[in-house]
N, C-alpha and C positions, 0 to 999 in steps of 0.2 A: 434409499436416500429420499429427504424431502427438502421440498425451497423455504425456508424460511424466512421470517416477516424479521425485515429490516428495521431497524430503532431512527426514528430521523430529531433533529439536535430540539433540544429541549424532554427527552426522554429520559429518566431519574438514569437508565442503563448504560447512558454515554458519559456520567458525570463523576463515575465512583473508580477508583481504581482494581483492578481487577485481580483475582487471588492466584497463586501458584498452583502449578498443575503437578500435582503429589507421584502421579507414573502415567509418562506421556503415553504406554503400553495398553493401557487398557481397551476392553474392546467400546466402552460409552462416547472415551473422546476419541477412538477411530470412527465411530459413527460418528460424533457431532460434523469433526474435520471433513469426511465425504460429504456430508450435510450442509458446509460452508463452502465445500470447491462449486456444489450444486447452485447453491444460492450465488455463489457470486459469477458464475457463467449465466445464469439465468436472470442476471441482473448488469449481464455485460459490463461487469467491473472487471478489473487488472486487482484486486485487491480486499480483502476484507478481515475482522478482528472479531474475535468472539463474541466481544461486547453489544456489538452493533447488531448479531440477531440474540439477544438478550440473554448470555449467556456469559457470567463473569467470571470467565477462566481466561489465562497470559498466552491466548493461541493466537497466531496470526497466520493468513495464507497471501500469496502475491506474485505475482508473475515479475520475475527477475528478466530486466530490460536485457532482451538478446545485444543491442547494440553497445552497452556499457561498459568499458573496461572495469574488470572485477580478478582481485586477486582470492580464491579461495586460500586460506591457510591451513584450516582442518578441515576435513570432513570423513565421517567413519565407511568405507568402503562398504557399508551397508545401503549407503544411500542410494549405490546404483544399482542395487541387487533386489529391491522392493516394488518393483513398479508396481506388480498388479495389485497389491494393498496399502498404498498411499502411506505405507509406513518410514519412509524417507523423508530427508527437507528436499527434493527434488525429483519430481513424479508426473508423469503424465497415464496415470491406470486405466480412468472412468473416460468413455466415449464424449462424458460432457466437456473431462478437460481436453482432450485430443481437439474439442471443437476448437475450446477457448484456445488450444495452441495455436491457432489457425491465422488470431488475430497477430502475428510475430511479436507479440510480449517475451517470451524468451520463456523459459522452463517453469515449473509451478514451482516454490518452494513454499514449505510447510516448518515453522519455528513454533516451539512451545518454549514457555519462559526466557524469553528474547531481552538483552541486554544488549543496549547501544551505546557505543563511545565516540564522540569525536576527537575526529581525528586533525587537530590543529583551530585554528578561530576566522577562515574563511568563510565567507556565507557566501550563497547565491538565491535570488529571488526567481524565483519561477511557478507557473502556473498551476493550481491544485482544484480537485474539485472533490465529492466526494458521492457516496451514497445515501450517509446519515442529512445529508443537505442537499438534497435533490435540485436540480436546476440551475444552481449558483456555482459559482468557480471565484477564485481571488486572488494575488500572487503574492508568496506565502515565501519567505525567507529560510533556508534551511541551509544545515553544516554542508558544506562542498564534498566531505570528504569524512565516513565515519565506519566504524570496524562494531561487525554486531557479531553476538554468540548467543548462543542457545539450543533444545535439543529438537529432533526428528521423532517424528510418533515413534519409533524403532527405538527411544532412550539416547540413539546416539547421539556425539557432541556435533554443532554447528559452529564454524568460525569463520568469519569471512571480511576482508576490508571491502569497501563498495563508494563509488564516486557517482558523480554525476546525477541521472537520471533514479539509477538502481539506490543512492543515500538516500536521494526524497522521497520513493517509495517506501523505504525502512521504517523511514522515523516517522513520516506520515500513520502508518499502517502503526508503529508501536506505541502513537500516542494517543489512541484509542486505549489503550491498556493504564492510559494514566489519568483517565477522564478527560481529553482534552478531543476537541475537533480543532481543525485549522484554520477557523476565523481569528480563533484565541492563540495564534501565532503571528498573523498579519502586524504588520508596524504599519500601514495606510489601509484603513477600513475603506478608503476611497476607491482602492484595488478590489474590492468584492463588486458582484454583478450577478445578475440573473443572465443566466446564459443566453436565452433572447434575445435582450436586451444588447448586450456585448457584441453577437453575432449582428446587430442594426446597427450598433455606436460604435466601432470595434477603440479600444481604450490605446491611446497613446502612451507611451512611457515619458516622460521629463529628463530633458537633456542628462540632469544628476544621475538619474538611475540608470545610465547606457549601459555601466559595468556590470551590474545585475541582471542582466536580460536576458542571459542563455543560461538555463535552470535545466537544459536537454529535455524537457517535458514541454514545451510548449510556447516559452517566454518568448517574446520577440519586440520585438521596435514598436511594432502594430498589433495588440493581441485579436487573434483570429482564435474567435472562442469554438467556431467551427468543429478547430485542432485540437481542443483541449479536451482530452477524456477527465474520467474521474478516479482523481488518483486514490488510492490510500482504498482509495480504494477505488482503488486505481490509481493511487500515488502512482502511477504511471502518465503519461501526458496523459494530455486531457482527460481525468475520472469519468485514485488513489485511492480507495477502495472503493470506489465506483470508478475503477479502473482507470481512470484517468490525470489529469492533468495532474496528476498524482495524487495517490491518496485513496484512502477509500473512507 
């Protein structure tokens, strides 16, 4: 396994959409994937997408919030039978991820060519931060409520509805795959902040926005950027793949 150099925004490798992964089997993207759990525990993200260490294949990895209600619909009974080669969407093999279990993000799941639908036209605003943007976090609008599919390095199918915490993780982490970071989802660029900064000023929400405030990652009345990992990577609170505030 090795740690891989992370891409941070304004890198041509975050801007392009990323290609389909022709047989999730192979042994190059079992490697890349071990390669990706390595780097993104090594980077104390909840989250990361192939793109982001310069590699433009539809794979994403993400620690699935243990405290979310989450209805599985499919999953091939292969998925619990792979631990010790990461060939599942749901894995903890490598001692690195057993560490990152530790953090209680909830089980590792591994998606190749990931397909997101929302599920109705609820949004919630909650806090995201990321890898590819070191330092900074923003609160980043996303569906309440969205049903993803896609496959497990093992070929098998993945189906699953997901709410709360676990949806902004998703879509965070999947939109990496469509060149997008999560500033280019904010509706108040006023909401972005260097995490310093936020942790000195901590950011008030406006009467308006009360309803939006619990995004499960982190939002609150007073954002305490403290809390906020980086999601998406770490699309989980506080980074989404930089594990937190979701997002990576």
């Amino acid at each position: 396994m090795a740690i891989l150099k992370i891409a941070k925004m304004g890198d041509p490798a975050l801007r392009t959409r990323a290609q389909e992964v022709e047989d999730p089997t192979l042994p190059q993207v079992h490697a890349l994937i071990r390669d990706m759990v390595e780097t993104m525990v090594d980077a104390g993200g909840a989250g990361l997408a192939a793109p982001q260490v310069h590699v433009p294949l539809r794979i994403v990895i993400f620690r699935q919030p243990a405290e979310d209600e989450t209805e599985d619909e499919t999953e091939d009974e292969s998925e619990d039978e792979s631990e010790d080669e990461a060939a599942d969407g749901t894995t903890d093999d490598s001692e690195a991820e057993e560490d990152a279990a530790e953090d209680k993000r909830g089980p590792l799941t591994i998606l190749i060519n990931p397909v997101v639908e929302p599920q109705g036209d609820d949004m919630i605003a909650g806090w995201e931060g990321c890898l590819s943007v070191p330092g900074m976090q923003g609160i980043v609008p996303r569906y309440a409520r969205v049903r993803y599919s896609g496959l497990g390095p093992d070929g098998g199918k993945i189906e699953r509805e997901a709410q709360g915490h676990h949806a902004r993780v998703v879509q965070h982490e999947c939109d990496h795959l469509d060149g997008i970071l999560y500033p280019q989802r904010m509706a108040d660029l006023r909401l972005l902040g260097f995490t310093d900064e936020l942790e000195r000023h901590p950011l008030e929400f406006a009467p308006e926005d009360e309803e939006q405030r619990d995004a499960g990652d982190g939002a609150a009345e007073t954002a305490d950027a403290a809390d906020v990992a980086e999601a998406g990577d770490g699309a989980g609170a506080p980074n989404s793949e930089g594990g937190g505030a979701s997002g990576a």
